[in-house]
N, C-alpha and C positions, 0 to 999 in steps of 0.2 A: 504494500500500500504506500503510496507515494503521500508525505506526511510534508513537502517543501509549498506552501502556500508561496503564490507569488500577487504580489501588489501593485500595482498600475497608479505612480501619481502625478493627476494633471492637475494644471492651477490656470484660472482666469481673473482678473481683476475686475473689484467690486470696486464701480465708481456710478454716476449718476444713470448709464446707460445697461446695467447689469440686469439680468433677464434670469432668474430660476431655470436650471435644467429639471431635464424630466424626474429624475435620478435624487433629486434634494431635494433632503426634508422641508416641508414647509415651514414646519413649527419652529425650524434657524431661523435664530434671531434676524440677519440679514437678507434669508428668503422672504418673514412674512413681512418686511419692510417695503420688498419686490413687487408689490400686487398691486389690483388694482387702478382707479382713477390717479391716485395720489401719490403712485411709487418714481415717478424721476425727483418730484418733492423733496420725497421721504427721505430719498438715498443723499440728495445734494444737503438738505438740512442735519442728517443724521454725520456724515462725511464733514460739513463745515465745526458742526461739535467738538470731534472729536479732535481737528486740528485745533481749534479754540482750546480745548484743553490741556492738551502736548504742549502748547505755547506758555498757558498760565503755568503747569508745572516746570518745563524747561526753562527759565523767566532769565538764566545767567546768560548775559553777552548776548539778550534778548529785547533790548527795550523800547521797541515796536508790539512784542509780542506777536512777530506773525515770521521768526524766524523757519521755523519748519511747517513740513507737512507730510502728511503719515497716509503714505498707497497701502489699500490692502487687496492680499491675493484671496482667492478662494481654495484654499485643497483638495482637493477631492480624489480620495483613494477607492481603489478597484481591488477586488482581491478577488483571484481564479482559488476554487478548494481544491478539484480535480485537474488542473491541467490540460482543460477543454477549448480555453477559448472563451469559455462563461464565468462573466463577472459579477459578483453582486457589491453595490456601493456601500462599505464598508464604514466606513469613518468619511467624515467632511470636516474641515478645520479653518481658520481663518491665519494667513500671516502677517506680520505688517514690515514696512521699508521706510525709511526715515527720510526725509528729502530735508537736507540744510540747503535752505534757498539764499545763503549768505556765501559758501563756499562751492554749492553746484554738486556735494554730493549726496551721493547713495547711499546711506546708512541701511545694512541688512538689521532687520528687528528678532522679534519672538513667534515663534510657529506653536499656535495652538489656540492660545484667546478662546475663543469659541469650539464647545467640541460636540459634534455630531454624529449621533448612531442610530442606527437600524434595530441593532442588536438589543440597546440600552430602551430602546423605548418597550420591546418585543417584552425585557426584563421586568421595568417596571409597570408598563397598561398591559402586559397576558400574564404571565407566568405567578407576580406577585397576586396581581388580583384575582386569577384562579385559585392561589392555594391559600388564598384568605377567604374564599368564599363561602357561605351559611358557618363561618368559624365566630364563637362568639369574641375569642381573642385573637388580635393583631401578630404572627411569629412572621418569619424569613425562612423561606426553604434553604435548609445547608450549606448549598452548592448554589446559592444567589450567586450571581456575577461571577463565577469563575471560568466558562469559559470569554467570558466578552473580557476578564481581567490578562488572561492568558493571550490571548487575541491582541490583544490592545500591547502589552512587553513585545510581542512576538514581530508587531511592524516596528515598534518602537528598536528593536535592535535588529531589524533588516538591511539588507546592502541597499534596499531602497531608500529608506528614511535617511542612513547615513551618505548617500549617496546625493539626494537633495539639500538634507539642512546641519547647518552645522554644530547647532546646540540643541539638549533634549525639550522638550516639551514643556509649555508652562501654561495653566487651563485657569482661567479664571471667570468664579460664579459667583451669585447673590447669596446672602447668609441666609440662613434657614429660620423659618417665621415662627418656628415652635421652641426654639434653642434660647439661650439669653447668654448674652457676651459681654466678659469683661476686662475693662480696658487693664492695661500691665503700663508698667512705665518704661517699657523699650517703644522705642523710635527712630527711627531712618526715613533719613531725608525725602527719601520720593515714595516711600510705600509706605510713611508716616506710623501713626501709632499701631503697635498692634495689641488686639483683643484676643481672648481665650474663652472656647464657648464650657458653658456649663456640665456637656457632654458630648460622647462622639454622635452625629448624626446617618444614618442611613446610605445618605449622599455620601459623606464621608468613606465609610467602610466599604461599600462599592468600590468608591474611587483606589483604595486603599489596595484591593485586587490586582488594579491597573497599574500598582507597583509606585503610585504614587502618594506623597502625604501634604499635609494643608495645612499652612497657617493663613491667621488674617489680621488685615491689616485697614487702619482706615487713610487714606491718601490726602494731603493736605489739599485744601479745597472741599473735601469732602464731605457728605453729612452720617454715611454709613459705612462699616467697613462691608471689605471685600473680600472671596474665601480664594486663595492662591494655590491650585493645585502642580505638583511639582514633584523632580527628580532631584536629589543634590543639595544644593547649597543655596535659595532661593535669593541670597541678601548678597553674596559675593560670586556668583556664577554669571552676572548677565550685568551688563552695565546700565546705570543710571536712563542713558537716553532708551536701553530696549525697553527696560522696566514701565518705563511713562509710554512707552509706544502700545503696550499693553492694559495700562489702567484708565488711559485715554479713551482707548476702543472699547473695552469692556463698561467701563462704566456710564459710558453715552449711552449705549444697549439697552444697560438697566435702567437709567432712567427714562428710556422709552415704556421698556417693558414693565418694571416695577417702582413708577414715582415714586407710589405711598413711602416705599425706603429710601430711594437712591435720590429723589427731589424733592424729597421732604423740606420743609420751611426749619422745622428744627435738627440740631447737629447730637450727634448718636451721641452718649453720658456715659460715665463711668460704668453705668449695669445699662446693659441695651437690650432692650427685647426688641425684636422687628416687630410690626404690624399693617400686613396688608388690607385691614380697615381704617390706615392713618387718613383722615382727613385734610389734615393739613399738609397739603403739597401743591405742586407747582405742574399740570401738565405741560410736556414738551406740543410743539409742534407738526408732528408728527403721526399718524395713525399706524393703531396698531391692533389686532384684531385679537385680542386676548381669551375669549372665549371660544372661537376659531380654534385656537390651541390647542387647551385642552381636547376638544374632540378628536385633533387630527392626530392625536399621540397613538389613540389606542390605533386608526386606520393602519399607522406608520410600523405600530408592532404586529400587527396582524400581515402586513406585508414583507415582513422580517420573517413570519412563521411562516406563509407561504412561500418564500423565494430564498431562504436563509437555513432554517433550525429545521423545518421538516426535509426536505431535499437533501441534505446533507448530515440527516441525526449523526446515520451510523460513522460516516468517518470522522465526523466532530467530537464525536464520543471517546474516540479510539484515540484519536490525537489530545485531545485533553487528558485523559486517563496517564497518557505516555510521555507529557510537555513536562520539560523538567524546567522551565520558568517559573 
């Protein structure tokens, strides 16, 4: 049995003319931005954000504040199981590139920001909510996320990934609305204060599969922190300007997608609960189809069961069993 998965990674740039392919999740943040009467809007408003941000954080030998601007790519990974020729879209990712518009160059960024799966949603809208169901208590089936965690190491230390980027992976999401976070008195300059939640969350320990671990951090400017998922050494692995190319992009996102936290009117305290019944917040500009969302998750996992985990049980099974990741 032929156990060498091979990967296919293309990338297109997300700018005001960007068009969803067949193959991407809607429910990406910068898919469901894509739709629509209002998506060249959406994309030049959300894209002007984000360099407005980069600016206010990068602020040294900046005092214009429109020294840079921050292109992003779209990832989009392919992976053949069998050696056929048949691809299923595996993962989708966002990168970003740095443009000093003072000196003309290219600053390569951070590959990941944004992380997209088939697999993960398959995880959480089928598999969790079948084996929770007429259950009067909430558990985790055992073998939650291991193999999407196995999956995910296994491109992560491919000749393709190292073949495209040159530093590993760094994922960044909104903190969890049932969690409570508390500030600590460490701080760094561009990923600013960081908080420690109350407990691990689900998100978390998934993520955790992927070989990845997560602190968070709230970003000066900011009113919420943000969860930083990561390989390494988060705070001395990536420099300054990648670091802000990341919290720029990510947390424009979330202030589309979740104000009540991320545009909230007031700035996150020393014990922070989230709450996505804050009133007091700021909508962006932007249209965003939120309740869309949700429904289109479980579609997306049901399409991962049909073209993914049923198609291929037996040899996913076999290869997981045998992955020594």
């Amino acid at each position: 049995m032929n156990n060498d998965f091979t990967f296919t990674i293309k990338s297109i740039c997300l700018d005001e003319n960007y068009h969803p392919s067949d193959s991407t999740r809607i429910t990406t943040n910068f898919a469901n931005l894509a739709r629509g009467e209002s998506r060249q809007a959406n994309l030049r408003n959300a894209l002007k954000m984000i360099d407005n941000s980069f600016n206010a954080l990068a602020h040294w030998d900046n005092p214009a504040a429109d020294r840079y601007s921050v292109e992003l790519e779209i990832v989009s990974v392919d992976m053949d199981v069998e050696g056929d020729g048949e691809a299923f879209p595996s993962i989708e990712i966002l990168k970003t590139n740095i443009i000093d518009n003072k000196t003309n160059e290219r600053i390569e960024g951070i590959v990941g920001n944004n992380f997209s799966s088939y697999v993960r949603d398959y995880d959480f809208s089928i598999l969790l909510l079948d084996h929770n169901k007429d259950q009067q208590k909430f558990s985790i089936p055992a073998d939650f996320g291991d193999l999407h965690g196995k999956l995910f190491k296994y491109f992560v230390n491919s000749n393709a990934y190292k073949k495209h980027f040159k530093k590993l992976p760094v994922i960044c999401l909104s903190v969890s609305d049932n969690k409570t976070y508390y500030r600590t008195e460490n701080q760094h300059p561009v990923l600013g204060v960081e908080y420690q939640p109350n407990e691990s969350s689900l998100t978390e320990q998934y993520f955790k599969k992927m070989g990845l671990q997560v602190r968070y951090f709230m970003p000066p400017n900011s009113v919420a922190p943000l969860a930083f998922y990561f390989f390494g050494d988060l705070l001395n692995d990536y420099t300054n300007l990648e670091l802000i190319s990341t919290i720029s992009t990510m947390e424009t996102f979330q202030k589309v997608y979740r104000p009540e936290i991320y545009n909230a009117n007031a700035v996150a305290g020393k014990c922070y609960q989230p709450n996505l019944n804050n009133q007091d917040h700021s909508i962006t500009q932007i249209v965003y189809d939120r309740a869309e969302r949700g429904q289109l998750a479980i579609e997306q996992g049901k399409f991962a069961e049909e073209h993914f985990i049923k198609p291929y049980q037996s040899v996913l099974e076999h290869w997981s069993a045998n992955c020594a990741l």
